[in-house]
C-alpha positions, 0 to 999 in steps of 0.5 A: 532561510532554509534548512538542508536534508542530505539523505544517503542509501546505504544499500544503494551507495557502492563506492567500490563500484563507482569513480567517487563522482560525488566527492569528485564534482562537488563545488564545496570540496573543490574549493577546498572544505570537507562538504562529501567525505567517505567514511573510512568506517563504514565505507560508504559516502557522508555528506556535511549538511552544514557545508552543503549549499544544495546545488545537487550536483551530486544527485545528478551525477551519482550512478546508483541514483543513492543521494537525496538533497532537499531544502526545507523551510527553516520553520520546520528545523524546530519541529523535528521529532527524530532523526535516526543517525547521520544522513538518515531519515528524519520524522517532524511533526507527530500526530496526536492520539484521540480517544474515542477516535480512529485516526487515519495515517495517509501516506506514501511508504518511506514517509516515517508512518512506522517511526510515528507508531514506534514512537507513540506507542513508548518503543522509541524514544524521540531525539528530537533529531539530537542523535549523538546526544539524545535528550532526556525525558524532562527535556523532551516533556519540557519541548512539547509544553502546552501541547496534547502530547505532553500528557502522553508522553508523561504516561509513557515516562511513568510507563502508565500507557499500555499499547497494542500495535498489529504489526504490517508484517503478519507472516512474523507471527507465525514464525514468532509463535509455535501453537494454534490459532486458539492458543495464541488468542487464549494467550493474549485475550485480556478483555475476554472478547476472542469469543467474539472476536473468532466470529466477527473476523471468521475464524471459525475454521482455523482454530484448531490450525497451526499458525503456519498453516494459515493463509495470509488473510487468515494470518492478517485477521487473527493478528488483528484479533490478537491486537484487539483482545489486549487490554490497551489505551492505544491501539495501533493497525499497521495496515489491517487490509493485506491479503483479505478480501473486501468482505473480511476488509469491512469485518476489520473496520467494523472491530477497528471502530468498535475500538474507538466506541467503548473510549479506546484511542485507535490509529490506522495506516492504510493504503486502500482509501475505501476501507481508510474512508469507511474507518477514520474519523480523522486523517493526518496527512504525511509527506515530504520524500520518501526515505529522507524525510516525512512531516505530519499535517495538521489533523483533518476531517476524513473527507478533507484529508483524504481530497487534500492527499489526492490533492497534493496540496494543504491549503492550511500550511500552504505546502504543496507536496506533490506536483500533480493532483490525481483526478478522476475521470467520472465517464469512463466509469459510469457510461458505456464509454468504452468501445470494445476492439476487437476480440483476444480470446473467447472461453466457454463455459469452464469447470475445474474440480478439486478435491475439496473445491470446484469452480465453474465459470460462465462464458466470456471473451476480451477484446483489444484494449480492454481491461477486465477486472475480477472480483469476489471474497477470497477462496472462490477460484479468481486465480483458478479462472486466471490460470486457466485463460493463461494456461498453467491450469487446464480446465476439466471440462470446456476447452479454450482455444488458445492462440494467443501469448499470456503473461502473468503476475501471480499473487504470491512473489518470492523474493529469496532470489540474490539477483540484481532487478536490472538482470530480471528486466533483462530477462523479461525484455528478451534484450538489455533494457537499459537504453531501450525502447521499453526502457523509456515506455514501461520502467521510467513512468513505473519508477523503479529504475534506481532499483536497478543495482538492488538485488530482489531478495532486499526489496521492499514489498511495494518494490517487489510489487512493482518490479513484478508488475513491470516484468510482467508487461515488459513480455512480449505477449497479447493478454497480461494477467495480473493477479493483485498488483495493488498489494504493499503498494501505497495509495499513490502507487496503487492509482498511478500503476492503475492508470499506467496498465489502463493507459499501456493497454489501450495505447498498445492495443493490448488487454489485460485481466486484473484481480484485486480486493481494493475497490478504488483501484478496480473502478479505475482501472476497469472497462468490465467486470467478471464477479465471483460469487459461491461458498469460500473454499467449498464452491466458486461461481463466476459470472460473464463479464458484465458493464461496470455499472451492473458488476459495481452494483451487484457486488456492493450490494453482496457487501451491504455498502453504497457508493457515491462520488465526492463533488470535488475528487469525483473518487468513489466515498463509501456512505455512512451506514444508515446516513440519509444518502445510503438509505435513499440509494438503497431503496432505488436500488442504485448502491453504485452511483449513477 
């Protein structure tokens, strides 16, 4: 027995557009029943699940690729939580909050992590998937009997829970909030702590600043701060480590943790699997298709849940949700099994002054093929050293002898454009890119072909991303600058756009320059390591490229963190701190494995 999810995309549906393909070829409605229809009201297609027979015809042949048709097992139709409205995503299954615990959401974006912190946190009430008629609240505690979540969501009916979520959108603080950075914390610090807190998240020096005129990390911390200073019995984080460096991301876990430690109940959503690794005690895996519907597993150990992610498959339920597993390659990490080709560019010892800032950087070359990633805390000139290689900044002293075409991806995009992505890809092409060459080799493995007919002003922050990545390697160019393409990504995205820019630029003969903060992506995607190190917005150092095994290992140790790899995923897992396999690494001096 099965149960059918026909999920429609509004914004993607374009009746006026098309030749109604779906309610034209669908075997249902020829032989005479209403299964595709379109409504008058809000003129766009709806589709009968009751009717529909799941052959997927309609998938196939509507042009704007705006339909999703799944069958599921019937078993999961009796645990739906919610449903939004007709033909609109539905969440089954809800994890359930511990105390004195962080539990870690870990899934791709689309899968409904937002519903279940809207959810848990009494700002929405769950329909158990009745939207036209949504039950009550006796009807809903009478549904979870017998479980943890009953308890819970009878606080939430007598209003005796008090939540705190930090929000994933940091920059709709600083336009809900007029003042500094101490008013807001003094507004909201109910437990006494922003004290601490200024200094365990170093905000010293933005206190007296107004709120838009931070930068996005400073923005991110102080909206963790702001979350955590609440006196709350749940505490939600919708995504800590944006726009922070690997030294601020280790600060959040650390104040995330001390959360769970005096008895509070946490939960995380995180999509860089080194931070989620280092702060979960537990994982709940969602799945299932994005924007139609998502499912929570069964609560696991943070290491299982993060291997059965990886994985694709919960050997528990027995439900494989993807097909493929993410493997990591152990050589190509640790040995000198990269062959340098031969060279792109070469830059000699550079310096570029500001009037607050200076930077300087030793000298360097890129060969074919290679990518060369760049690390460090933020505010020490890694975009500076970027620009400069690109040419959009000119070093004051030390002079690169550029022959050779850059393209770059800067950190910031802008996405207050009103132009369709295709006509982007166009213009990045230098020619159509529907029916190209590039067509078939760039955009279908990034897949973001049915963002075609979006326009980029309605983007998501991980489609922004990647239609910027894409552009970006769609240029005609020898040397592709990339500055943090992991941001807004999910954990999947992050490891198959990593593999894919390895991939392109060792098959293409091409090289690359990679910025980015999340650990896991940089050891994947690196063959060397330039590592920055100085005075954040004082004074930057940059050293030469260095072999993965010497950067990896300095720089984790600049963070006090060891690494060693899972025998079963062969990914990179950050020790415990003080755990028997941290205090031996560190005595041999080996924080990178070996």
């Amino acid at each position: 027995m099965t149960h059918r999810v026909a999920v429609l995309d509004k914004e993607l549906c374009q009746p006026k557009k098309c030749g109604l393909e779906c309610i034209k070829y669908c075997p249902i409605n020829k032989s005479g029943s209403d299964c595709i229809i379109l409504n008058e009201q809000i003129k766009k297609a709806q589709i009968s699940e009751d009717l529909c027979n799941g052959c997927g015809i309609c998938v196939k042949v509507c042009p704007f690729d705006a339909i999703t048709i799944v069958n599921l097992a019937s078993e999961l139709a009796t645990d739906k939580v919610h449903q939004y409205g007709v033909n609109s995503f539905r969440l089954f299954k809800l994890p359930a909050p511990t105390k004195g615990e962080v539990v870690g959401l870990l899934g791709r974006n689309g899968m409904g992590k937002s519903t279940v912190i809207n959810i848990l946190s009494g700002n929405l009430k769950p329909n158990l998937g009745r939207y036209a008629e949504p039950p009550d609240w006796d009807e809903i505690l009478k549904y979870y009997g017998g479980t943890e979540l009953k308890s819970h969501f009878e606080k939430i009916k007598e209003k005796q829970i008090k939540s705190s979520i930090k929000p994933q959108q940091v920059y709709n603080v600083a336009e809900a909030f007029d003042g500094t950075t101490k008013e807001l914390l003094e507004k909201f610090d109910e437990r006494g702590v922003s004290r601490e807190l200024v200094k365990e998240l170093g905000l010293e020096n933005s206190l007296e600043n107004n709120l838009k005129e931070l930068s996005g990390g400073e923005l991110q911390r102080l909206a963790v701060a702001v979350a955590t200073s609440k006196d709350a019995d749940f505490y939600f984080f919708d995504e800590p480590s944006s726009y922070n460096d690997v030294f601020q991301r280790t600060s959040v876990a650390k104040v995330i943790q001390g959360l769970a430690k005096i008895g509070k109940s946490v939960m995380v959503v995180e999509h860089d699997l080194t931070l989620l690794d280092f702060l979960s005690d537990y994982i709940d895996v969602l799945y299932g298709e994005p924007a139609a519907y998502g499912i929570v597993s069964n609560v696991l150990s943070t290491k299982v849940g993060i291997n059965v992610f990886l994985d694709g498959y919960l050997p528990n339920e027995n439900v494989r949700f993807r097909d493929k597993k993410f493997t990591f390659n152990a050589s190509a990490s640790t040995t000198e099994e990269f062959q340098k080709g031969d060279e792109v560019i070469s830059y000699p010892l550079l310096e570029k002054k500001y009037p607050s800032f200076s930077v300087s950087i030793e000298p360097g070359t890129i060969s074919k093929g290679e990518v060369l990633g760049v690390m460090g805390a933020n505010a020490l000139g890694k975009t500076t050293l970027m620009k400069m290689i690109a040419g959009v900044e000119k070093p004051d002293s030390g002079k690169i002898d550029k022959k050779i075409k850059i393209a770059y991806k800067p950190q910031y995009l802008t996405n207050n454009i009103d132009v369709e992505v295709e006509s982007v890809l166009d213009k990045a092409n230098e020619t159509p890119i529907q029916g190209s060459n590039e067509e078939e080799l760039i955009v279908v493995p990034m897949k973001i072909k049915k963002l075609y007919n979006k326009s980029v002003k309605n983007l998501s922050g991980g489609e922004l991303q990647k239609v910027a990545v894409v552009s970006c390697l769609l240029q005609k160019v020898d040397l592709y600058a990339l500055d943090e393409p992991a941001a807004f990504l999910d954990v999947e995205d992050r490891i198959a756009v990593a593999k894919f820019i390895q991939k392109f630029v060792r098959s293409y003969g091409k090289s690359a320059i990679v910025i980015d903060h999340d650990l896991l992506l940089m050891d994947l995607i690196s063959d060397s390591m330039v590592i920055f190190d100085g005075i954040s917005g004082v004074e930057g150092h940059a050293s030469s490229p260095l072999s993965k095994v010497e950067a990896m290992n300095r720089f984790l140790r600049s963070l006090d963190i060891t690494f060693r790899r899972d025998e079963r995923s062969l990914r990179p897992r950050v020790n415990k701190n003080a755990s028997r396999l941290d205090k031996q690494q560190k005595d041999a001096g080996n924080f990178y494995y070996r």
